[in-house]
C-alpha positions as CSV (number, residue, x, y, z in Angstrom):
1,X,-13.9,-12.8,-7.9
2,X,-16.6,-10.3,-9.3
3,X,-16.2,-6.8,-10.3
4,X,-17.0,-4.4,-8.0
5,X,-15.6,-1.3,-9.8
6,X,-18.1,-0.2,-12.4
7,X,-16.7,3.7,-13.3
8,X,-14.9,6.0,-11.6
9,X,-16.8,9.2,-10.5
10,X,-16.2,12.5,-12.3
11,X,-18.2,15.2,-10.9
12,X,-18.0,18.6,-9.5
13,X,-17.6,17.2,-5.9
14,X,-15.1,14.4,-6.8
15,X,-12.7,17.0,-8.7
16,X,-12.8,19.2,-5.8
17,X,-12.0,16.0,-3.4
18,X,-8.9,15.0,-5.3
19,X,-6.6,17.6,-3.5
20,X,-7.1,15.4,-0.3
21,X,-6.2,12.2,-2.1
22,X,-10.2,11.1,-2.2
23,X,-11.7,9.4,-5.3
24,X,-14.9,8.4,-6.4
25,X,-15.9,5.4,-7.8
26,X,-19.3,4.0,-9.1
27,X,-19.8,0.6,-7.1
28,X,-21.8,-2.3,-7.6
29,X,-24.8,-2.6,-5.5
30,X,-24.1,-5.5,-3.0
31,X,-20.1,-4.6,-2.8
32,X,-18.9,-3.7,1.0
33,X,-16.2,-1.7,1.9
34,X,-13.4,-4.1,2.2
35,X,-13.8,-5.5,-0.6
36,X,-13.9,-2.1,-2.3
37,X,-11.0,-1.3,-0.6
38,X,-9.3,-4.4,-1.9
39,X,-10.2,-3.9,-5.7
40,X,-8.8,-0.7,-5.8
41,X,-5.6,-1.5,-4.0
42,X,-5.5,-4.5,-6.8
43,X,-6.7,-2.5,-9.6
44,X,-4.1,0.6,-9.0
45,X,-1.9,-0.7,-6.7
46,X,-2.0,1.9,-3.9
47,X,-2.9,1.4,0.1
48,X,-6.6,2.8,0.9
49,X,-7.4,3.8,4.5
50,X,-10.9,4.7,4.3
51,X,-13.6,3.8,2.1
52,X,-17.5,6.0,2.7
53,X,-20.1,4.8,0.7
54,X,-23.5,6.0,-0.5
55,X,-26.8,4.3,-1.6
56,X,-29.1,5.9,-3.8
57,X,-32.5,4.4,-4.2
58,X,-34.0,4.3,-8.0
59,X,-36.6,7.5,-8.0
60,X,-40.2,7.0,-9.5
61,X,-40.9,8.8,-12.8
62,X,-44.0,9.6,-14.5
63,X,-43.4,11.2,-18.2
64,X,-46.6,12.2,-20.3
65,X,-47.0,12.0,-23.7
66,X,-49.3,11.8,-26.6
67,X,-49.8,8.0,-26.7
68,X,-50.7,8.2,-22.6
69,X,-48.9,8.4,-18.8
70,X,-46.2,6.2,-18.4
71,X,-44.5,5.2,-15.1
72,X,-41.1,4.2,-14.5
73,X,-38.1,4.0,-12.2
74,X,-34.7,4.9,-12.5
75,X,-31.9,2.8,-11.6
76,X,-30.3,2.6,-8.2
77,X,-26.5,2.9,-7.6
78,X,-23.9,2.7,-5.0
79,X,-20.9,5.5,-4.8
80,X,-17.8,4.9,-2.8
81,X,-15.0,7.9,-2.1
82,X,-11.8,6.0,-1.4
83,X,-9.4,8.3,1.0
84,X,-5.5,6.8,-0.2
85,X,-2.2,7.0,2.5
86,X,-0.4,10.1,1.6
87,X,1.7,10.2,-0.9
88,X,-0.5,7.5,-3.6
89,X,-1.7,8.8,-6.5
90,X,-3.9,7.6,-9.2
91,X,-3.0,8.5,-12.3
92,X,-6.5,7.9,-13.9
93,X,-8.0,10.9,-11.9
94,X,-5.2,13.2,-12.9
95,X,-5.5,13.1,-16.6
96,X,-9.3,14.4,-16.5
């Protein structure tokens, strides 16, 4: 079985989202929402209900510097937010 969880998520929006037992997770790319939802019920042993996720295409860059232009892309990624049954915790989230 691959991987699918690559880092869990802390930002502003994700802290504020941990009151309504939400998390966020960095996902890989071609990973869909069940078996999201199954690595993390694996991974922390708790029961997920919902799983959103969010694609963010790589953005084009152009930097300019002495030597010339240069052109390049940066790298695309895939967020999940995990809603858990009442009551589940992760404990991961609530050291930060």
């Amino acid at each position: 079985m691959k991987e699918v969880l690559i880092k869990p998520l802390y930002t502003e929006k994700s802290v504020k989202m941990l009151s309504g037992a939400k998390y966020g997770f960095e996902v890989t790319w071609d990973a869909n929402k069940i078996e999201i939802a199954k690595a993390v019920e694996k991974k922390f042993g708790v029961t997920v209900t919902s799983v959103n996720t969010v694609k963010y295409e790589g953005k084009l860059r152009t930097s300019f510097r002495k030597s010339g232009r240069f052109t390049g892309k940066t790298p695309r990624f895939k967020k999940a937010y995990v809603t858990l049954k009442q009551g589940d915790k992760i404990e991961l989230f609530e050291q930060a």
